[in-house]
N, C-alpha and C positions, 0 to 999 in steps of 0.2 A: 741353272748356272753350273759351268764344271769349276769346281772348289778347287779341283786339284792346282789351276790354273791360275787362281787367283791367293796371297799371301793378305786374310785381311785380320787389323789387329784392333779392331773397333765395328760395330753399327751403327752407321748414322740414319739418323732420325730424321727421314725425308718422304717424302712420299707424291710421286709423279715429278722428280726432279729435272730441272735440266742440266743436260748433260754436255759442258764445253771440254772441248780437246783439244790442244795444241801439241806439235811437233818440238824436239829440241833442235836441231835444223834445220833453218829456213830461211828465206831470203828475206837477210834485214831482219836477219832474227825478230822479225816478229810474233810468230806462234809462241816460241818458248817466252820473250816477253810479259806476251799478255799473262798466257797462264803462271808465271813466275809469279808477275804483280798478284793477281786470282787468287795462288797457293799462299801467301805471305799477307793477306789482307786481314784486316780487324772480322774473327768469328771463323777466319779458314782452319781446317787441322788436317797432317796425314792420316789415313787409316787404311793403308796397305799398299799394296802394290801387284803385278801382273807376273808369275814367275816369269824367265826369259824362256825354259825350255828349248827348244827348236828354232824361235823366230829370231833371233842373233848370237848368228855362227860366231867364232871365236875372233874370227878375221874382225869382227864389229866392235874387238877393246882397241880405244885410242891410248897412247902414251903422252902426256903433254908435263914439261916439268918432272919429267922421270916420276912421273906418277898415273897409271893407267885409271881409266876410265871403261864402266862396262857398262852398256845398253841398260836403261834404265827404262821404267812403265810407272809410275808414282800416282796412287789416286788419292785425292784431298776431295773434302765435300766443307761446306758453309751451310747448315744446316739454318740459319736467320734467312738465308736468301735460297734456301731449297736450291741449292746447287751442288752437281759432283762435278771433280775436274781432273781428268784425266793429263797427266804431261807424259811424253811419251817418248823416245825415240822409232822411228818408222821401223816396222817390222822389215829383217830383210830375207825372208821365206816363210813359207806358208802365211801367205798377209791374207787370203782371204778366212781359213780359220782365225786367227789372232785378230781381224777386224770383226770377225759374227761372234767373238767372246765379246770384243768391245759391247756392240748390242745387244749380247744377255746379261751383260752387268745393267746397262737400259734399264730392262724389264724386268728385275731381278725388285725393282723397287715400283713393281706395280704400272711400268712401262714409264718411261721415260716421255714429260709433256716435248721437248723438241730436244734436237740434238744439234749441238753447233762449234763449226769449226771455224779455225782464223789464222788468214795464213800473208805472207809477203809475196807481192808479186813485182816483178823488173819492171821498171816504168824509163821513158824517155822522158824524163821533167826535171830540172835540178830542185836541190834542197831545198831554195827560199820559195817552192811552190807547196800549197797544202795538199795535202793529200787525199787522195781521193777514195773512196771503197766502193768495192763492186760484189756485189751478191748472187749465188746462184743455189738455188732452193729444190727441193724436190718435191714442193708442196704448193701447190696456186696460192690456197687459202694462208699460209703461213709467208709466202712471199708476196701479197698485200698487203699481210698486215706492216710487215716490214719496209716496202716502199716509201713510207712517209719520214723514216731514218735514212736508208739506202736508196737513192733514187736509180741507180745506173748498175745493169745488169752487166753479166759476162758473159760471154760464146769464148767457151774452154777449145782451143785447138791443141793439137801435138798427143803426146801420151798422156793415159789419164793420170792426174797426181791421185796420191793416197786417201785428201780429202773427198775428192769429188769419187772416188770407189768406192768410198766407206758413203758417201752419198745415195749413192746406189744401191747399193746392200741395205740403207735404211730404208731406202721408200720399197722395194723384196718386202721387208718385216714391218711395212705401214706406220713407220717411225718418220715424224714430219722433220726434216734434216735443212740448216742451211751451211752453206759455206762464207764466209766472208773474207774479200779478199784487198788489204791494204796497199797500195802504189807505194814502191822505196825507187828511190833513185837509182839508177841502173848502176852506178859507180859505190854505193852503199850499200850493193846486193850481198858483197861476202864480209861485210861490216855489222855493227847493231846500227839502227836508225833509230834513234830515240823520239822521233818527231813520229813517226810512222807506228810503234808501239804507243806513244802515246793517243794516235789517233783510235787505234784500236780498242784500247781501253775507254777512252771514251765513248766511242760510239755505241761497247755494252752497258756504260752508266748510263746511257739515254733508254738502251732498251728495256730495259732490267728497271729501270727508276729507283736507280743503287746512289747512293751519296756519297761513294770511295772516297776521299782526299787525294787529290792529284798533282800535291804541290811536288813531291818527290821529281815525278814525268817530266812535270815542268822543267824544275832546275837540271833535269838529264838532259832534256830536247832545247836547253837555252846554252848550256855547256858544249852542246853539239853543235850548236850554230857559231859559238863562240868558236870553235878550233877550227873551223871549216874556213870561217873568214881569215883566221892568221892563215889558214893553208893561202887564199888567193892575192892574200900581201907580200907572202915568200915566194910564190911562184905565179908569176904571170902567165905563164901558158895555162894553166889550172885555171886562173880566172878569167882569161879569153873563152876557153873551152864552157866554163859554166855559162857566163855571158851569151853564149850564141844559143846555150838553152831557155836562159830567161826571155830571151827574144823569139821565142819558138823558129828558130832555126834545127835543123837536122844535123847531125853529125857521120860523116863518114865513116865507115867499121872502124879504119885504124886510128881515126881523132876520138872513138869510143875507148877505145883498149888502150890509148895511151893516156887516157883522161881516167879510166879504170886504173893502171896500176899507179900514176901519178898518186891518186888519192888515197890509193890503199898503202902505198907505199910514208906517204908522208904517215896516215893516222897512224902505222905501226913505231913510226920514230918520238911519236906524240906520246902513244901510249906507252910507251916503254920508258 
């Protein structure tokens, strides 16, 4: 493993760990989500972090509140449930070094038993539908065992994302990898989706046979359904529009995008 690369201020006590990684954004914030819930749970702890080096240029600090923000890599591990957890911001150069560092951290504890990612994908389904996850593995044997959690696979089109690279680069280094990928409502894409994090999270307490407490998720994804319905009581076009999804009806590009800024626009008056 190159040290140089890594800032770590502890050894955890693991050994064949699995290794979850989530993004800080993502659609429906869900990657940062899960692993937020992951990093803050009863037994988790920091112990170091990724220098940033080269993989986020300067252009990569945001200013929010007149207060910047700089690309962060933060590794937490749970040594009770042999877990490390990686939260990350996406590298934005040299990703495939700063992805095959990822995987020497892996192996650095004796190879990592599987590697797994979790990410939000844009879905056509409104809110009061449950959400769906779909799986795409680089391992046969590791995605049947997984079938019986995630029954409904994905065929990745368009450019490849980050995860399913780093998917790639794992089964290279014979690291059994999967991706997991949660449905957010296409109008919730540049919002948090609580319902869609929480689905996440749950679906690693099933596989893991972790006993988290998920009343928190709850009262976040019952909150979010709560504000959603005052949005369709103040604005009728917003509740026509979700309606003609609950009905599986289609919507035209521009009854998308007017139904996209409608709702982002109301939650920002909500949250503020």
């Amino acid at each position: 493993m190159n040290r140089e690369m890594f800032h770590l201020t502890a050894r955890p006590q693991v050994e064949r760990p699995s290794l979850i990684l989530g993004w800080t954004k993502d659609i429906g914030a869900v990657s940062r989500g899960v692993v937020d819930f992951l990093a803050e749970a009863p037994g988790s702890r920091s112990f170091g972090h990724i220098v940033p080096v080269h993989f986020f240029p300067v252009g990569g600090v945001t200013v929010r509140a007149d207060v910047a923000r700089f690309p962060q890599s933060r590794l937490f591990c749970n040594e009770r449930n042999n877990t490390v957890i990686l939260r990350s911001d996406e590298p934005q150069s040299h990703k495939y070094e700063f992805l095959n560092r990822v995987l020497d951290l892996a192996e650095h504890y004796n190879g990592a038993e599987a590697l797994y990612t979790i990410d939000g994908i844009a879905s056509m389904i409104p809110h009061t539908a449950t959400r769906r996850v779909f799986l795409v593995s680089n391992d046969p044997l590791l995605q049947r065992e997984l079938r019986r959690f995630v029954p409904a696979g994905l065929a990745w089109q368009g450019p490849p994302h980050t995860s399913t690279y780093l998917l790639w680069l794992a089964k290279i280094r014979r690291l059994p990898g999967v991706s997991l990928w949660v449905e957010v409502p296409f109008y919730l894409a540049d919002s948090e989706d609580a319902q869609a994090i929480k689905t996440g999270v749950s679906l690693l307490n099933r596989i893991f046979g972790w006993d988290y407490d998920l009343r928190d998720l709850d009262q976040r994804a019952a909150e979010q359904d709560e504000t959603l319905a005052q949005l369709r009581e103040e604005d009728p076009e917003i509740d026509t529009r979700i309606r003609l999804l609950e009905q599986g009806e289609s919507l035209e590009q521009q009854e998308r995008q007017e139904l996209l800024d409608a709702v982002q626009g109301a939650l920002r008056e909500h949250s503020g």
